[in-house]
C-alpha positions as CSV (number, residue, x, y, z in Angstrom):
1,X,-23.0,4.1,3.2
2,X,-21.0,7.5,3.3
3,X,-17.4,6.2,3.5
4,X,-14.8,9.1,3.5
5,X,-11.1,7.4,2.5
6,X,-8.3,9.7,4.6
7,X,-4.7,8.8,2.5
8,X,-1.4,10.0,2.7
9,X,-0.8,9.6,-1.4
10,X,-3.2,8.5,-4.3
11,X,-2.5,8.1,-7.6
12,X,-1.9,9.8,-9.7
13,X,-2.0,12.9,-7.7
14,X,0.8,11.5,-5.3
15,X,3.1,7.7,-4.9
16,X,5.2,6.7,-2.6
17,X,4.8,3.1,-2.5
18,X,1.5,0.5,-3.0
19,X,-0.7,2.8,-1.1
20,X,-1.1,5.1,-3.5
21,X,-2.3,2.5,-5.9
22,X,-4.6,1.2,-3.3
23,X,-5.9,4.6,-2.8
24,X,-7.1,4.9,-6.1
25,X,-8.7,1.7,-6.9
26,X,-10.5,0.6,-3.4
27,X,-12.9,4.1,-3.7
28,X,-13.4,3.4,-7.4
29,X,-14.1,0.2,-6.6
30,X,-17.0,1.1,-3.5
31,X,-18.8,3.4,-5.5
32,X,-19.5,0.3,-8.0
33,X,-21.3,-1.0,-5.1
34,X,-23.6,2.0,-4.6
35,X,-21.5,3.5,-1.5
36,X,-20.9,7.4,-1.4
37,X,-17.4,7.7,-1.2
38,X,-14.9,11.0,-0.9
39,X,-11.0,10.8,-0.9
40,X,-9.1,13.4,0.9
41,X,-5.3,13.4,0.7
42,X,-2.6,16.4,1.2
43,X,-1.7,18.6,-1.8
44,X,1.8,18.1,-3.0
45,X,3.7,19.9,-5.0
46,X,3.4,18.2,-7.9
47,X,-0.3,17.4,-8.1
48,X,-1.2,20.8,-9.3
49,X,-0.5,20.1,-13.3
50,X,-2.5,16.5,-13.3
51,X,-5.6,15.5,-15.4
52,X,-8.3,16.0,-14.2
53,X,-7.5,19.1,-13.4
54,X,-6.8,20.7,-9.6
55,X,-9.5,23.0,-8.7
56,X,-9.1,25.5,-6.2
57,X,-12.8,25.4,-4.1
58,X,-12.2,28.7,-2.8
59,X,-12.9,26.9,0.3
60,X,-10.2,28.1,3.5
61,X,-10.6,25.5,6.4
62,X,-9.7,26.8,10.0
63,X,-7.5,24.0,11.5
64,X,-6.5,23.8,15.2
65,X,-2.8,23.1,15.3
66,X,-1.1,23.7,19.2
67,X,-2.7,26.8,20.6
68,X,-3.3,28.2,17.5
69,X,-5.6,28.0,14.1
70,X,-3.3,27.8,10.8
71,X,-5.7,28.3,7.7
72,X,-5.9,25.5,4.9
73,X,-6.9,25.7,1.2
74,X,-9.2,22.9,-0.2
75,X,-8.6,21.7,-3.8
76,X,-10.8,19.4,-5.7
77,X,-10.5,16.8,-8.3
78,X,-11.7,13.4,-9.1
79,X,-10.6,10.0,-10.2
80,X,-12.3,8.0,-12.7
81,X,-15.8,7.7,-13.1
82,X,-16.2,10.6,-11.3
83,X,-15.2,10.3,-7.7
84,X,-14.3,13.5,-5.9
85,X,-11.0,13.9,-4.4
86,X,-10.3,16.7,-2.2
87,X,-6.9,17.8,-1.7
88,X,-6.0,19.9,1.6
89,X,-3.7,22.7,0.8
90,X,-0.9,24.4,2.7
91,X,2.1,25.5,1.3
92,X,4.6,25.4,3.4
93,X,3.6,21.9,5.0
94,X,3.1,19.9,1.6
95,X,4.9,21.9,-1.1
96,X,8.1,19.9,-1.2
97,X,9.8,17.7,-3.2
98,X,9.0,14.6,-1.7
99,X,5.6,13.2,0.8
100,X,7.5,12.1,3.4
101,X,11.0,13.4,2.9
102,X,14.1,13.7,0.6
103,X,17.8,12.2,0.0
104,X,18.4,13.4,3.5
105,X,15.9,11.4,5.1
106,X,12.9,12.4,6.4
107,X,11.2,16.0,7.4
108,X,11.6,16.8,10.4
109,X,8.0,18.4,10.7
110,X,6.0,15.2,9.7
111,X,4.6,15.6,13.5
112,X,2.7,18.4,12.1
113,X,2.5,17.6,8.4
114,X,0.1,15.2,9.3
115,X,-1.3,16.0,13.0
116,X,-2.5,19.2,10.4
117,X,-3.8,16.5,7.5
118,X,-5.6,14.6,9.9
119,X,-7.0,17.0,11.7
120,X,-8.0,19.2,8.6
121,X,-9.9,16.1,7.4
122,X,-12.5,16.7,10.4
123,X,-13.1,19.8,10.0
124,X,-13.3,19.5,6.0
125,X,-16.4,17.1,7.1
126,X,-17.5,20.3,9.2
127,X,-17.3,22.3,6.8
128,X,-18.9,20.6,4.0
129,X,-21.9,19.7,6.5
130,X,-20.9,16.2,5.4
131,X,-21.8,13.2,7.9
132,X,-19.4,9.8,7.2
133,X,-21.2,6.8,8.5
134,X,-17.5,5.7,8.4
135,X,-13.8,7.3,7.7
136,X,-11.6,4.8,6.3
137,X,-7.9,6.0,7.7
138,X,-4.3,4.5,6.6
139,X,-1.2,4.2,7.9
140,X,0.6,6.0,11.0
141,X,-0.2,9.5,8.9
142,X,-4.1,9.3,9.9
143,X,-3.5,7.4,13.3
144,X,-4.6,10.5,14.6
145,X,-8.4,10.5,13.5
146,X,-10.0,7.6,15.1
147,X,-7.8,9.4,18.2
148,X,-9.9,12.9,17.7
149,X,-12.9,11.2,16.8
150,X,-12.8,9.9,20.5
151,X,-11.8,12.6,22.5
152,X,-12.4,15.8,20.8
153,X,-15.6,14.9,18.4
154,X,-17.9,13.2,20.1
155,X,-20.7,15.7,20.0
156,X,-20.5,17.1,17.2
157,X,-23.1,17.1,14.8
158,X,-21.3,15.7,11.4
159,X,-19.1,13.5,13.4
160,X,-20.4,12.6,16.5
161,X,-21.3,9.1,14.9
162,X,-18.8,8.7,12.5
163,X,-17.1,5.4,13.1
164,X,-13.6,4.2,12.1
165,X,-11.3,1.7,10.6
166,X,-7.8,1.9,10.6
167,X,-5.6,-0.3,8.2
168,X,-2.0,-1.2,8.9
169,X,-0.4,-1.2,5.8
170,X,3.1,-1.4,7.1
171,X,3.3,-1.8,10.8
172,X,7.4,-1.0,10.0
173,X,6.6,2.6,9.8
174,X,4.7,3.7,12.7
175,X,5.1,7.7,13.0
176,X,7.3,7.9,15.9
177,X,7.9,11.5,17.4
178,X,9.6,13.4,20.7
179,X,6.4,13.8,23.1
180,X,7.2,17.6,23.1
181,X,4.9,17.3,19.9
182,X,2.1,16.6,21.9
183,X,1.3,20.2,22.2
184,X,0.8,19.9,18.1
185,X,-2.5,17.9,18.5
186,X,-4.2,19.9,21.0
187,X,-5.0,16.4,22.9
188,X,-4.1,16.4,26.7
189,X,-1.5,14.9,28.4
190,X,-3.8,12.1,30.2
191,X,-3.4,10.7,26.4
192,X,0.3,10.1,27.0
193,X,0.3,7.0,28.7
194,X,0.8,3.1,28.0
195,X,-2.7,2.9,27.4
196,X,-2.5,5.8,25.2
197,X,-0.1,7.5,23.0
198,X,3.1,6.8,24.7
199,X,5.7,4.6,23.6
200,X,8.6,4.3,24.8
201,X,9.2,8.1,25.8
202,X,7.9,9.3,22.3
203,X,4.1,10.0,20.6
204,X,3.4,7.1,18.4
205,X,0.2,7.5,15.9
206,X,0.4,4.3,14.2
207,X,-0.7,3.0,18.3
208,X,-3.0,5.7,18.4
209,X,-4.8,4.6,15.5
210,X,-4.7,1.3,16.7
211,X,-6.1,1.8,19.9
212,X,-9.1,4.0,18.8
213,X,-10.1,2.7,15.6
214,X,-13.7,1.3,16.2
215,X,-11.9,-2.0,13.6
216,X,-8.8,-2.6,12.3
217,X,-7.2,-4.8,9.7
218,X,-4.0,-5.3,7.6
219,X,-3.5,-6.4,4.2
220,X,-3.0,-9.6,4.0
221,X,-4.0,-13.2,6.2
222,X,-0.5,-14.1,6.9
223,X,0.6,-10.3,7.7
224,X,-2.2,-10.6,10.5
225,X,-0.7,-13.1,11.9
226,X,2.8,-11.9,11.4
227,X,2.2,-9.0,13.5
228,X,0.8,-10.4,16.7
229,X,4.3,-11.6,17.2
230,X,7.6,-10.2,18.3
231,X,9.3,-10.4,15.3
232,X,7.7,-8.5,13.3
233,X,5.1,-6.5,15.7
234,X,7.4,-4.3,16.0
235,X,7.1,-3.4,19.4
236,X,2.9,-3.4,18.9
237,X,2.3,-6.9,19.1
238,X,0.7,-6.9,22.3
239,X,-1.5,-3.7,21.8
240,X,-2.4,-5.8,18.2
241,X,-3.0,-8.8,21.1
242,X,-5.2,-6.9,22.6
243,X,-7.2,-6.1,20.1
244,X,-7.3,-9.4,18.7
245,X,-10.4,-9.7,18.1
246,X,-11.3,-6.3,16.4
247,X,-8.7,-7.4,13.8
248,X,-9.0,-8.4,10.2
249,X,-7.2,-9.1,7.1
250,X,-8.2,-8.7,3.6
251,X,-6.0,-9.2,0.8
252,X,-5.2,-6.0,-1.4
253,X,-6.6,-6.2,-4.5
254,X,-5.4,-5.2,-8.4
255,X,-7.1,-2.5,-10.7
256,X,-7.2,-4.8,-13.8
257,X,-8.6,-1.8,-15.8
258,X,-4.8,-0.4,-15.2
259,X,-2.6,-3.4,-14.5
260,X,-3.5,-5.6,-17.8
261,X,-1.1,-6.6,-20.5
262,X,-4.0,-6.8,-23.4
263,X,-4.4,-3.1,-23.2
264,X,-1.5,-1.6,-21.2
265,X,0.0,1.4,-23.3
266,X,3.2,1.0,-21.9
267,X,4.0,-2.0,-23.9
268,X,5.1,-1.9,-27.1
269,X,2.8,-4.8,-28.1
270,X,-0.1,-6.3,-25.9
271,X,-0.5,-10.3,-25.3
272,X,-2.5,-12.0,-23.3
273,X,-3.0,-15.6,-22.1
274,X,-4.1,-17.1,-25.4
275,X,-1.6,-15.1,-27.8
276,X,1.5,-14.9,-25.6
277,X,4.3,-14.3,-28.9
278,X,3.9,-10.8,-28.5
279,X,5.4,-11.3,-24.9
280,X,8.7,-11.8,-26.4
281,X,8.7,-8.3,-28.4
282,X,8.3,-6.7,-24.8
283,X,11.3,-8.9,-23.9
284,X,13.5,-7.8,-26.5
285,X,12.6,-4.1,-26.2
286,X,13.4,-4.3,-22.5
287,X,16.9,-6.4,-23.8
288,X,17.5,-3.4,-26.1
289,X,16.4,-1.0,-23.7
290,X,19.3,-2.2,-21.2
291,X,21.8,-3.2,-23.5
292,X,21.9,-7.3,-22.7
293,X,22.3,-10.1,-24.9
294,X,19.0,-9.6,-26.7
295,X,19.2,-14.1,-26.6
296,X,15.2,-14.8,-26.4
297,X,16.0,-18.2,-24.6
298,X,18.0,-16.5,-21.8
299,X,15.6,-15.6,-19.0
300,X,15.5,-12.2,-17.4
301,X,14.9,-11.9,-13.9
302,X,13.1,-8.1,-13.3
303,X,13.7,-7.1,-9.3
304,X,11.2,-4.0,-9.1
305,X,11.4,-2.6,-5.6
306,X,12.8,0.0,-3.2
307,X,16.6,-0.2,-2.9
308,X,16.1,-1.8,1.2
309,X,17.2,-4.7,2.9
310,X,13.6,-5.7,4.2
311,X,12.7,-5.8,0.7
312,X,15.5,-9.1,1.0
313,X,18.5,-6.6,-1.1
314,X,21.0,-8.0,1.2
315,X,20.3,-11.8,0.0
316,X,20.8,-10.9,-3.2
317,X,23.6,-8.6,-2.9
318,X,25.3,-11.9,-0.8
319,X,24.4,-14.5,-3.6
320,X,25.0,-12.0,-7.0
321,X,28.3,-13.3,-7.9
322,X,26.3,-16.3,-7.9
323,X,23.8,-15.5,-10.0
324,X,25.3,-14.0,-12.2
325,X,27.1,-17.5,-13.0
326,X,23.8,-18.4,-13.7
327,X,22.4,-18.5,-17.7
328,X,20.0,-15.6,-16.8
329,X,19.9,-11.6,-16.9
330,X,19.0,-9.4,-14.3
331,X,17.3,-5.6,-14.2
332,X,16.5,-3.6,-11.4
333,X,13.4,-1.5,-11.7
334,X,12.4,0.2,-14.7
335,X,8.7,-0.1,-16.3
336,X,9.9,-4.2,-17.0
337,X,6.8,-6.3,-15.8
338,X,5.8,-6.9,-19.5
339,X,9.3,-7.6,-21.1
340,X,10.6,-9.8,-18.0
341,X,10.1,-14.0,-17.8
342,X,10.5,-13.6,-13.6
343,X,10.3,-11.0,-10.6
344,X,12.7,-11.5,-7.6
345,X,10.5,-10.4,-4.8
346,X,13.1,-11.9,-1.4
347,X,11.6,-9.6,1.1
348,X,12.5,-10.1,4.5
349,X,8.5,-8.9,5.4
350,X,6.0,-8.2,2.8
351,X,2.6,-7.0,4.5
352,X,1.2,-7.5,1.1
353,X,3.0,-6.7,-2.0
354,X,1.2,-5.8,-5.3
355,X,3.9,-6.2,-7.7
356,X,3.7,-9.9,-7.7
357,X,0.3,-9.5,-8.0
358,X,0.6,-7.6,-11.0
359,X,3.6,-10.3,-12.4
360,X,1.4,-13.1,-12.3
361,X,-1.3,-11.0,-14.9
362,X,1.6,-9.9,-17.6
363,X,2.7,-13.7,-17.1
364,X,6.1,-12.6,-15.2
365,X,6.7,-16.0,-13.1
366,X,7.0,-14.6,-9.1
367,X,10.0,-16.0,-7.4
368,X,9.3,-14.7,-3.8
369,X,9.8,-15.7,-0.3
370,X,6.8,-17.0,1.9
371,X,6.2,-14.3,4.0
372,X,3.0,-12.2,4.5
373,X,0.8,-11.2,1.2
374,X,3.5,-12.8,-0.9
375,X,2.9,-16.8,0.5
376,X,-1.1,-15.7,0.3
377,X,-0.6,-14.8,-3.1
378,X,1.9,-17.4,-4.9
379,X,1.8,-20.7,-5.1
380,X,4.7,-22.6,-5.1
381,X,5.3,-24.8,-8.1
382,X,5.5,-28.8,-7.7
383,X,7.3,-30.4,-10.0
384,X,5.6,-33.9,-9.2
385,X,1.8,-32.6,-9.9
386,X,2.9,-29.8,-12.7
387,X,0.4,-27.0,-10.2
388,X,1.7,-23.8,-8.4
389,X,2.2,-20.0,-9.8
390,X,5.3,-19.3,-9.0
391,X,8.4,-20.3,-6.6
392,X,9.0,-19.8,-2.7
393,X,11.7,-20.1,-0.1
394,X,10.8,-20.1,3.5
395,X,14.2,-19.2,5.7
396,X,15.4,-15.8,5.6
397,X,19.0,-16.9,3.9
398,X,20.8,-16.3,0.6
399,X,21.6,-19.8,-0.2
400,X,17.8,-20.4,-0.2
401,X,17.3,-17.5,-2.6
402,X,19.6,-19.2,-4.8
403,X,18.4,-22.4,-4.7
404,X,14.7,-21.2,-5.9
405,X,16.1,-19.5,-8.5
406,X,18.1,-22.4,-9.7
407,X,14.7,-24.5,-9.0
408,X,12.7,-21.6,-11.3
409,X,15.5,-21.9,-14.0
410,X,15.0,-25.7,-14.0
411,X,12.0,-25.1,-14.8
412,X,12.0,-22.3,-17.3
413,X,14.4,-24.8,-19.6
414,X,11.1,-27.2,-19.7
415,X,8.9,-24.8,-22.3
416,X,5.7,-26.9,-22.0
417,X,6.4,-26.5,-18.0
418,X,6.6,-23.4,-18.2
419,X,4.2,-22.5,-20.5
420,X,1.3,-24.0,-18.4
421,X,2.6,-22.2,-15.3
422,X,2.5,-18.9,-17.3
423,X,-0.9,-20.0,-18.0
424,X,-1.8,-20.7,-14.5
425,X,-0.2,-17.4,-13.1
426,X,-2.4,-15.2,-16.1
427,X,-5.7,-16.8,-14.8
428,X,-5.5,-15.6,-11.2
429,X,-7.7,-13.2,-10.3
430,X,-6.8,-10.9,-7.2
431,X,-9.3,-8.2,-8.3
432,X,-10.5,-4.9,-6.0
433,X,-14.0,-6.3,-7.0
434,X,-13.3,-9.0,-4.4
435,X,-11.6,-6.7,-1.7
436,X,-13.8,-4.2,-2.2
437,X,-17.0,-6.4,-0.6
438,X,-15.0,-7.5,2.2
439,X,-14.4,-4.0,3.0
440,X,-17.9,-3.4,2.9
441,X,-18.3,-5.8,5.4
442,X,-15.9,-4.4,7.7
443,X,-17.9,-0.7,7.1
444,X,-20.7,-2.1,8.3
445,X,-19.3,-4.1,11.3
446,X,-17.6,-1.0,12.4
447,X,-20.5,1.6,12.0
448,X,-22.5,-1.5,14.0
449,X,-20.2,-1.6,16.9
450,X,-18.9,1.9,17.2
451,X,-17.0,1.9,20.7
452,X,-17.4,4.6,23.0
453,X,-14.5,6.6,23.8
């Protein structure tokens, strides 16, 4: 199949968050199956000085923007193997400091940051004379496409049978904007209804995505469910109801060619599974690094996340007294996977989450709570049958937090314990490889059952 994979960010040429991480591996990862696959992303500021390098195409796209046409500069590059990535160019739209915004919070033109993107991706196809059986799209910043695709593209040669899924990374961030922007997409106002665009008063792409998309589906079993309900549909859960049945869930995956400690360059020594001393030199470079006790029998507990209450901050700020009564150190982001014994992941929702994903492989014992990817992901340890990879709590509260911490200290003091649930957590396997034929799947049930607009 031609599968063309619309992203916001991509390593390395842009992060944010796991997207980016996603974006690179998932493409790699469908090419290995035969599929022709293209990435187009925006071109931020800071992608120009990358490996491999940034080509300008001398390609100028024509985009339709309001009533006008504002020009576009495509840029190409690839990512491993080689897979071409094109990157669509316009200065004063993506030539910031930041994707999405900066210490004061976010830009104030996202509306057309990505109304542009999204529709410069279309007319990239156009212009290439390149037919997608399928475009993969992701995240409120595409919502737009599958929208288009319907009610502006239908006809038209390159695109006319292009079909679409739409995955809901984080249903939290939905692209939410006055309905005066509607002019932006050059879509009529007959769009701006319940059944449409509208919600509440303002434009909301993350809906339109989810209404047009030919499939859609989210990133992890549990976060499917999750978001048919009021608590955490944020506001969607009955457009999400109503298309039930045209929604998945598969699991993101791990580039292992990246995320593994035998080889990882990062470390100052590798170790795997079979030879974990060399674990302990990571820990006591990350102990010197930070200035603790540099005691190898002390645990240290690695929290690697955005600074944000959903990512469960608030428990721990209400229990660190606590903890730090506790024989244990604490560090807060850093590159400290290798050199850490556990990761704190108490997120109040967790559509998937990849760093305990990439814990369990570098042997970093999860403590997480069971919400979303993170209870697909972790098992929780019994004490009476010696199985599980990590530790969970189920109730949203601090003493719980505390409590499975106390539980995965308890634990950590029994070294034959834990030495077989370090072995147990290293042996997982959440590869792409796996992902990546479930996607396929999906391609081919949405190209199959392409709705009409």
């Amino acid at each position: 199949m031609r599968i063309l994979f619309a992203t916001s960010e991509v390593a390395p040429f842009s992060r944010a968050g796991g997207l980016a991480d996603v974006s690179q591996a998932l493409p790699l990862y469908l090419a290995r199956l035969g599929h022709e696959v293209i990435v187009v992303t925006p071109k931020y500021r800071f992608a120009q000085p990358l490996k491999p390098a940034v080509k300008n195409l001398d390609l100028r796209l024509e985009v339709p923007i309001s009533w006008m046409k504002k020009s576009a500069q495509v840029f190409q590059s690839s990512l491993r193997e080689p897979l071409p990535v094109y990157l669509i160019g316009r200065d004063d739209l993506y030539d910031r400091e930041g994707l999405y915004g900066n210490e004061y919070g976010d830009y104030q033109d996202n509306a057309e940051r990505f109304i542009f993107f999204s529709r410069a991706v279309l007319e990239l196809c156009a212009a290439l004379k390149w037919r997608p059986d399928v475009i993969h799209c992701h995240d409120w910043q595409t919502g737009l496409i599958p929208v288009y695709l319907k009610a502006l593209y239908g006809a038209h040669p390159e695109l006319g049978n292009t079909a679409t899924l739409f995955t809901i990374h984080n249903l939290g961030y939905q692209g939410l904007f006055w309905h005066y922007d509607l002019h932006l997409t050059g879509l009529g106002w007959e769009l701006f209804t319940p059944q449409g665009l509208e919600f509440f008063g303002k434009i909301n792409l993350m809906k339109g995505g989810i209404i047009f998309a030919d499939i859609l589906n989210t990133v992890s079993p549990t976060y499917r469910r999750e978001i048919l309900t009021p608590e955490n549909g944020f506001g969607l859960e009955g457009v999400l109801q109503n298309r039930s049945g045209d929604l998945y869930a598969v699991l993101d995956g791990v580039d292992y060619e990246i995320w593994n400690p035998e080889n990882d360059p990062h470390l100052p020594a590798p170790f795997s599974a079979a030879a974990l001393e060399n674990k302990k030199v990571g820990k006591a470079r990350l102990q010197e690094r930070f200035q603790l006790k540099r005691k190898s029998e002390c645990p240290i507990v690695a929290v690697i996340s955005r600074l944000l209450d959903r990512k469960g901050l608030d428990l721990i700020r209400q229990v660190f007294t606590k903890l730090m009564d506790l024989d244990m150190e604490v560090v807060v982001m850093g590159q400290i996977q290798g050199g850490a014994d556990m990761l704190l992941m108490p997120s109040r929702y967790e559509p998937c989450g990849l760093d305990q994903m990439y814990a369990l492989k570098y042997g970093t014992i999860p403590i997480v709570r069971a919400v979303g990817g993170l209870d697909d992901t972790v098992e929780d340890y019994n004490p009476q049958t010696d199985q599980g990879t990590g530790f969970k709590f189920r109730d949203y509260e601090a003493d719980k937090l505390l409590q499975t911490v106390q539980r995965a200290l308890a634990v950590y003091r029994d070294k034959p314990r834990w030495s077989r649930l370090i072995q147990r957590a290293m042996a997982q396997d959440f590869s792409w490889a796996r992902s990546a034929v479930e996607y396929q799947g999906l391609y081919q049930k949405a190209a199959a059952g392409k709705r009409n607009p």
